[in-house]
C-alpha positions in Angstrom: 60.5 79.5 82.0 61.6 82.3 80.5 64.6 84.3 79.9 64.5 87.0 82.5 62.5 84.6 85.0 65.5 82.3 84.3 68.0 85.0 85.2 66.5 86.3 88.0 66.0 82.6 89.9 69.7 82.1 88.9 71.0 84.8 90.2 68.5 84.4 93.3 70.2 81.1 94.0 73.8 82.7 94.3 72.4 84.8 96.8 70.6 82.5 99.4 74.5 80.3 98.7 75.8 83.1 99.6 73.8 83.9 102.7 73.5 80.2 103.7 77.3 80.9 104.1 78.5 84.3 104.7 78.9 83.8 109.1 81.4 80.8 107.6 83.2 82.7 105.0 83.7 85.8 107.4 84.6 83.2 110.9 87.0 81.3 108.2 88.9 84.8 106.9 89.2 85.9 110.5 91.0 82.5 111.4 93.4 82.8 108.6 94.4 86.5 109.1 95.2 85.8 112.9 97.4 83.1 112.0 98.9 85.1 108.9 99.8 88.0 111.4 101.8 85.4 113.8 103.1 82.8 111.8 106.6 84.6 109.6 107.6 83.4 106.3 111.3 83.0 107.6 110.1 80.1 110.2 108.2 78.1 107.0 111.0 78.0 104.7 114.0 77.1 107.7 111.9 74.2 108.2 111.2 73.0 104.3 114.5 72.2 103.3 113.9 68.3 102.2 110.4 66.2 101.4 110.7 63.4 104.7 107.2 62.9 105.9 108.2 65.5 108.7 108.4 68.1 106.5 105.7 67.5 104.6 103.6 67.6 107.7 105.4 71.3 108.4 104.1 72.4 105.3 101.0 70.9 105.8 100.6 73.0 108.9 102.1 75.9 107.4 99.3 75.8 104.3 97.0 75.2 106.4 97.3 78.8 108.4 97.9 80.6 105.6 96.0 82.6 102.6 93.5 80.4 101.1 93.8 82.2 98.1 95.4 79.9 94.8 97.3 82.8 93.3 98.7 84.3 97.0 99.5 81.1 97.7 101.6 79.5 94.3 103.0 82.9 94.6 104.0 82.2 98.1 105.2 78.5 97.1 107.3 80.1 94.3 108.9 82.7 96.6 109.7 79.6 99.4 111.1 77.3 96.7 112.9 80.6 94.9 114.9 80.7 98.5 116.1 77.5 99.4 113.0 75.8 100.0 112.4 72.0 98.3 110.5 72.2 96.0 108.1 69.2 97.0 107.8 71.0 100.0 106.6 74.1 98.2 104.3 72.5 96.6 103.0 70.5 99.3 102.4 74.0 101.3 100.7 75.2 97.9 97.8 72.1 97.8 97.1 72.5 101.5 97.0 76.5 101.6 94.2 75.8 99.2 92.6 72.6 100.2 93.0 72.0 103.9 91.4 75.3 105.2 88.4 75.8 107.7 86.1 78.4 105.5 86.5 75.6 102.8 85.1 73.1 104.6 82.6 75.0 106.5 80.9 76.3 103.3 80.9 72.9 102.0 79.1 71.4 105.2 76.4 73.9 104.9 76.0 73.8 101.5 76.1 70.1 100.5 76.6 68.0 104.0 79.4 67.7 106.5 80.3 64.3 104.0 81.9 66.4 102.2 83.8 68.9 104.6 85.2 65.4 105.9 85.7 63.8 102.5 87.7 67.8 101.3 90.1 66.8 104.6 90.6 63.6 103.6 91.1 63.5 100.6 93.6 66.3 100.8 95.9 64.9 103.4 95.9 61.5 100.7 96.4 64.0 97.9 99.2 65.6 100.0 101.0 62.0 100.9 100.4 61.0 96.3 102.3 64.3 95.3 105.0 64.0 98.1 105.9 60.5 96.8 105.1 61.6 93.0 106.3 64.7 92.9 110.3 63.8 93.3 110.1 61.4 90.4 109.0 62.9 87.8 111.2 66.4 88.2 114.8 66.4 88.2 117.6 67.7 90.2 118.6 69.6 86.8 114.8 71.0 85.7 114.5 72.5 89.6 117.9 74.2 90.0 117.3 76.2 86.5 114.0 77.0 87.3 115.6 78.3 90.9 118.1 80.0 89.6 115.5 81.8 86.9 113.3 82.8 89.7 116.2 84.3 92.1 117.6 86.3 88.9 114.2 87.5 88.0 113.7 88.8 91.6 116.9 89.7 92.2 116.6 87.2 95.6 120.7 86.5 95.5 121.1 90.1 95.6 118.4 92.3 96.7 116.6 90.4 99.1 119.9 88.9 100.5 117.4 85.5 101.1 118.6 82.8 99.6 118.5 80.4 102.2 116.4 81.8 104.5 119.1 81.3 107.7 119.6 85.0 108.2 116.0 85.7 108.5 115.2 82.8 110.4 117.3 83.5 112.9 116.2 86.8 113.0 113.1 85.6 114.4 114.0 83.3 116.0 116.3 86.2 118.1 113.7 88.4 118.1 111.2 85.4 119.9 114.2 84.8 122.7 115.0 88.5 123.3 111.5 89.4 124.1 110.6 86.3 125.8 108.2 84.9 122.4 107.0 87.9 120.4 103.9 86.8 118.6 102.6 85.3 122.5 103.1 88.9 123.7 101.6 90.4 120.5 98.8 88.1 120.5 97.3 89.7 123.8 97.5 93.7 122.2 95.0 95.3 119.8 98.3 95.8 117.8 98.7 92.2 117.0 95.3 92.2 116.3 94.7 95.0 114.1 97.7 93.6 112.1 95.2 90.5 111.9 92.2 92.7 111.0 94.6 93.8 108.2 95.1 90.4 106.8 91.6 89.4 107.1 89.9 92.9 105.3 92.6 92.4 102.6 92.3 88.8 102.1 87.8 89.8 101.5 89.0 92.5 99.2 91.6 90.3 96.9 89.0 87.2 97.2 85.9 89.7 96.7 85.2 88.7 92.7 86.2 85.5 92.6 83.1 84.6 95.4 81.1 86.9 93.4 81.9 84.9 90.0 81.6 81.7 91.8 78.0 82.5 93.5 77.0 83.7 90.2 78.2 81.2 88.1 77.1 78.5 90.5 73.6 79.7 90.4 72.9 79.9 86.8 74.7 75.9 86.4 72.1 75.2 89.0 69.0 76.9 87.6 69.8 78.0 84.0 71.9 74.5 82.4 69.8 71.6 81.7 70.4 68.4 83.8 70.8 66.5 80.9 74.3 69.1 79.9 75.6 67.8 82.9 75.0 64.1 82.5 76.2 64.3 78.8 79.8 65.6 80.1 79.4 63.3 83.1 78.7 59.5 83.0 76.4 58.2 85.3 75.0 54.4 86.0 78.1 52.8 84.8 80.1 51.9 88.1 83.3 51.9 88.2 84.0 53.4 84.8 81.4 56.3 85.7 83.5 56.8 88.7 87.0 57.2 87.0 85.5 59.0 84.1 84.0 61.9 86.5 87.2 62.2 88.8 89.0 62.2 85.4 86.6 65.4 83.5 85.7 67.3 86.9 89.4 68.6 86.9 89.3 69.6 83.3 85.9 71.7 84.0 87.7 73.7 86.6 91.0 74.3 84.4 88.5 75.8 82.0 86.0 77.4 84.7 88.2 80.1 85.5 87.3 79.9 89.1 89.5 79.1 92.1 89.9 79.4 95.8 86.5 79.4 97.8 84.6 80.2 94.7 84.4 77.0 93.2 82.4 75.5 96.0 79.4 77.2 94.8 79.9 75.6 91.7 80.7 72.7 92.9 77.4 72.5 95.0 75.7 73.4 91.4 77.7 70.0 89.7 76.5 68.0 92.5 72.8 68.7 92.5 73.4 68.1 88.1 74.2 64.8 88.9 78.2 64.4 89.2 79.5 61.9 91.2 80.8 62.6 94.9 84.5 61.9 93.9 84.1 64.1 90.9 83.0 66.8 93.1 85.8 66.6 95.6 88.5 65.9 92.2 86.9 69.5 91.3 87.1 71.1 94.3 91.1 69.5 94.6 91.7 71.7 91.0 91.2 74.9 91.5 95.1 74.9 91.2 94.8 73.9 87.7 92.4 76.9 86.7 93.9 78.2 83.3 95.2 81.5 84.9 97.5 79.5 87.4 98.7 76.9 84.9 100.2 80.0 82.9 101.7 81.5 86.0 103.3 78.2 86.9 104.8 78.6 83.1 106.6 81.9 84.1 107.3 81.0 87.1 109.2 77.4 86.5 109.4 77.4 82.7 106.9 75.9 79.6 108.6 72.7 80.1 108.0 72.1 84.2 104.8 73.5 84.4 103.3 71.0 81.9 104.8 68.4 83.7 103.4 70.0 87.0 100.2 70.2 85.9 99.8 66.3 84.9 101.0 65.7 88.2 98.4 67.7 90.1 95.6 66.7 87.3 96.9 62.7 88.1 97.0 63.6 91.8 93.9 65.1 92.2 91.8 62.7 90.2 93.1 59.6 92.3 92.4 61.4 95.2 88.7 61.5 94.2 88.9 58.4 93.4 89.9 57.1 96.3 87.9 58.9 98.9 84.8 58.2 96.5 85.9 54.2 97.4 86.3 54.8 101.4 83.0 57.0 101.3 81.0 54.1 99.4 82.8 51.2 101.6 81.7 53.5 104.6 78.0 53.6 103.1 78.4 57.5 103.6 78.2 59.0 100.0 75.1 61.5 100.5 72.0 60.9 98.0 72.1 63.4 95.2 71.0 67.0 95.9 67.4 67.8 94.6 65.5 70.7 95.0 67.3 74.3 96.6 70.9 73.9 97.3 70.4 76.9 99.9 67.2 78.6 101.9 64.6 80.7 99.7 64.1 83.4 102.8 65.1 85.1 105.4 64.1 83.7 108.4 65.1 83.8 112.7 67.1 80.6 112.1 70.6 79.6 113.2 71.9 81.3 109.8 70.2 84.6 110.6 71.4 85.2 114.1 74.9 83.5 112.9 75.6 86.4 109.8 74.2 89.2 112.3 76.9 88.0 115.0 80.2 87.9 112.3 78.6 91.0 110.7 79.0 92.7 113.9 82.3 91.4 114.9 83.9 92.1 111.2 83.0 95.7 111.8 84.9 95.5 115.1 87.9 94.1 112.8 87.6 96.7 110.2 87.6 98.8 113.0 90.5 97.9 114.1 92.0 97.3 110.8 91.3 101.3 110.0 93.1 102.0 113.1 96.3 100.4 113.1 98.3 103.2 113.1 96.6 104.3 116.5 97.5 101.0 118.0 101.1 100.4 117.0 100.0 97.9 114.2 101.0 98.2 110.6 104.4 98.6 111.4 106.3 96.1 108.5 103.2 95.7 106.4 101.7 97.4 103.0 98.8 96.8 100.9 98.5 95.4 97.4 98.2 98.4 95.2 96.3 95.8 92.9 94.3 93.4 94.6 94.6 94.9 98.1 96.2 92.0 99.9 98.1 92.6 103.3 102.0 92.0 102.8 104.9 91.5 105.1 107.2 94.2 103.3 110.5 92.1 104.6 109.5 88.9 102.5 107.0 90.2 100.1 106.9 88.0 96.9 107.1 91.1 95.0 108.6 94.9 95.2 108.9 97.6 92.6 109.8 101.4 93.5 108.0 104.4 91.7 108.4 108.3 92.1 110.3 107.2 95.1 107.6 105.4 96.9 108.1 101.6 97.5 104.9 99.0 96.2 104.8 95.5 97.5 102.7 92.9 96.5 101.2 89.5 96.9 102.2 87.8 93.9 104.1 88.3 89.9 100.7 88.5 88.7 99.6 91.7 90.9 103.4 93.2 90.0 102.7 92.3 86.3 99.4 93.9 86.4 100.6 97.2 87.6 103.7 97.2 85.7 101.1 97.1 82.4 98.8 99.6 84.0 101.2 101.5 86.5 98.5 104.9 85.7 95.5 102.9 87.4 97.5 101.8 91.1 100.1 104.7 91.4 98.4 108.0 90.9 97.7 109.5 93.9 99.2 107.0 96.1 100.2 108.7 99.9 102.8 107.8 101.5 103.4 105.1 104.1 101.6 105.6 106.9 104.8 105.0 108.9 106.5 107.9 107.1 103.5 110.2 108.0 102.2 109.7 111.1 103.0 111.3 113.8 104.8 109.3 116.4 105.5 106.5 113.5 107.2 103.3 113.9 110.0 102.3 112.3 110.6 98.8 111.0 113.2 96.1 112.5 115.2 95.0 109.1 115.9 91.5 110.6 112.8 90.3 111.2 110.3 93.1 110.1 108.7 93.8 113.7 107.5 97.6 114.1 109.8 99.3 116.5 109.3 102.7 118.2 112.2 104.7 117.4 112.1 106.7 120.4 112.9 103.7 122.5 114.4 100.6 120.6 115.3 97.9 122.4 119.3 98.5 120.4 120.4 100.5 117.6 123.4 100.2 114.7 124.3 102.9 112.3 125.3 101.6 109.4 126.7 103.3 106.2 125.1 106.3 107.5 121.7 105.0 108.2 120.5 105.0 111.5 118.9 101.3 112.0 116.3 100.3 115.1 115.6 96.6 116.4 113.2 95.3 118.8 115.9 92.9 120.3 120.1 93.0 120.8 119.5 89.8 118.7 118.6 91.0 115.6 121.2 93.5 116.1 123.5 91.1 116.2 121.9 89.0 113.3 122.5 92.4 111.3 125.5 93.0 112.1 127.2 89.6 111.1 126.2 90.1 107.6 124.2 93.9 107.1 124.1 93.2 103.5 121.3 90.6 103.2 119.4 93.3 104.3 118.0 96.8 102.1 119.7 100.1 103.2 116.8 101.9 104.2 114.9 99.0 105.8 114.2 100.8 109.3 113.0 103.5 107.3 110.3 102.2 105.8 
């Protein structure tokens, strides 16, 4: 075969992957940014103060319906831990937001059997209960409170944020649930609610955009282009036991080098399994997208050279026995799936289930973008902004990340997306309008207690403070404010 015949076939394969499951990827990013627009930061971290098995089933849960993206979610783990969260907790919320989600596990199922999905959900709730016993042992009391303390000086949370142990803005909620008999029910049933959704889900496709391209890509040349034999020099096979450890062992180190996380390394992880690797190596590197080189360095900045090293054993150890062990349960089980031969996805374009299935979530993501264009018209938006770098949606009340330019206010996601525009400012701040809320006409105004939109013309109570005229949705986070207004930015109802 030659060069250019090779190319095209590759790249050919990443496109029927990606067509055998683009109705999943677009059903599993719709799931996730409903439950991003009605589940609040302030109810994860009042409940993940310790590491008992309760908690680590909260942050289970809590992972589990949020981004599935790895950087969004270390840096949401960081900003938990950075405010009073534990830090096992944080972590456990981290492994699930990236391993126990439903486009995951759908993608898998179609591209390399539901033994898989199942073995993904598994294996991460026994990777889950390894790191929550783990985890506590091997970092100490000492190491964690510097590496807190780093993180609230570098973000200013003592001070700024005013969020240190979450209680204020917990109860800010939790207020703002009683006064208006449960909030998020009432929001839930209002194209504002759900244009806030849309919001999540368009900027969750737009931040995860090239990593599925790199991953399709990539997964389609190491399925077409790369010899089987490269595959079964870097991965034993016919040696039992030893071939099984060995491969849970490598996989990981594949993806720390791969450069690929979230959903994109199923693809290639589809690709491995056709090459020969064994079924716990594949699940092992599906478990590690966390340990793709890019997020070992942020865990560095985030917790310190010495931490994240430490970290990163831990997850490496963690997610190689958990391969290991749902390889044994799967084989004990006689349900290990016969290697892939032949296409990993469909070679045309047929009127199949797949067909009719992408024309359906085609249709109903334009309704979203729809909607997600016109939040403003809706009354949703209202305590939200974009990513000026990766275009993720982010609650401006508890936003991992805020810097303030020419007098207009940039939130983001994550360090990395701060970083990134604090090195390039000239690429993500020319041109820039203004919030929609400041320009609109018949704007909302944000609630500075628990970040809900308010109309200003009819607040349900209203506190001037220092001069500034503030609006709430409830006489409870009135109140909330009130008992302590500094734990809260000046010109928060402005915004």
């Amino acid at each position: 075969m030659g060069v250019l015949s090779t190319v095209g076939a590759s790249l050919a394969e990443g496109f029927w992957m990606f067509y055998d499951t683009l109705w999943a990827l677009v059903l599993g990013f719709a799931l996730s940014g409903a439950v991003q627009a009605f589940v609040s930061k302030a109810q994860m971290q009042r409940v993940l103060g310790d590491h008992r098995p309760v908690t680590v089933v909260r942050s289970s849960f809590f992972g589990m319906v949020s981004s599935s993206c790895s950087y969004a979610a270390s840096a949401l783990a960081k900003t938990l831990f950075a405010r009073g969260a534990d830090f096992t907790a944080s972590m456990v919320f981290m492994f699930a937001s990236t391993n126990l989600v439903v486009e995951l596990g759908i993608v898998l199922w179609l591209l390399i059997g539901w033994q898989f999905a199942v073995a993904e959900f598994l294996g991460g709730f026994l990777m889950i209960g390894i790191l929550a016993v783990v985890l506590p042992k091997v970092v100490n009391v000492g190491e964690l409170d510097a590496a807190r303390e780093r993180l609230r000086t570098a973000s200013g949370a003592g001070e700024h944020d005013g969020h240190g142990g979450g209680g204020a803005d917990a109860a800010g909620v939790d207020a703002a649930n009683a006064g208006q008999g449960g909030s998020w029910r009432r929001r839930v049933r209002t194209r504002a609610g759900w244009s806030e959704a849309s919001g999540y889900t368009v900027s969750d496709v737009t931040m995860l955009r090239k990593e599925l391209v790199i991953g399709f890509v990539v997964a389609g040349f190491a399925s077409m282009a790369v010899p089987v034999g490269v595959w079964q020099a870097l991965f034993l096979t016919g040696h039992g036991v030893l071939s099984a450890v060995e491969n849970v062992v490598v996989a990981p180190v594949l993806a720390f080098i791969s450069f690929v996380c979230s959903v994109g390394n199923v693809p290639l992880a589809a690709a491995l399994w056709k090459g020969g690797i064994s079924f716990g190596g594949v699940i092992s590197f599906i478990f590690a997208d966390l340990l793709a080189l890019p997020l070992v360095l942020i865990y560095r900045k985030f917790y310190g050279t010495r931490l994240a090293l430490r970290l990163s054993l831990v997850f490496w150890a963690v997610m190689s026995t958990a391969g290991l062990v749902t390889e044994g349960i799967f084989t004990a089980l006689r349900l290990v799936p016969v290697t892939l031969r032949g296409d990993i996805a469909t070679t045309h374009i047929g009127l199949n289930y797949t067909t009719v299935l992408n024309a359906i979530t085609l249709v109903a993501f334009g309704y979203l973008y729809w909607l997600y264009k016109n939040a403003a018209r809706f009354g949703g938006g209202g305590g939200y902004a974009k990513d000026p770098v990766c275009g993720m949606q982010v609650r401006t009340s508890d936003a991992p990340a805020h810097d303030r330019r020419d007098g207009q206010d940039y939130y983001f996601c994550s360090d990395k997306c701060h970083a990134t525009l604090v090195k390039h400012p000239e690429r993500y701040t020319h041109g820039q309008p203004p919030d929609d809320a400041a320009t609109t006409e018949g704007a909302t105004v944000t609630d500075p207690v628990c970040g809900m939109r308010v109309d200003p013309s009819s607040p349900a109570a209203t506190l001037t403070h220092d001069g500034v005229e503030h609006a709430f949705c409830s006489t409870g986070c009135r109140d909330t404010f009130t008992a302590d207004p500094s734990r809260y930015p000046a010109d928060a109802s402005l915004r």
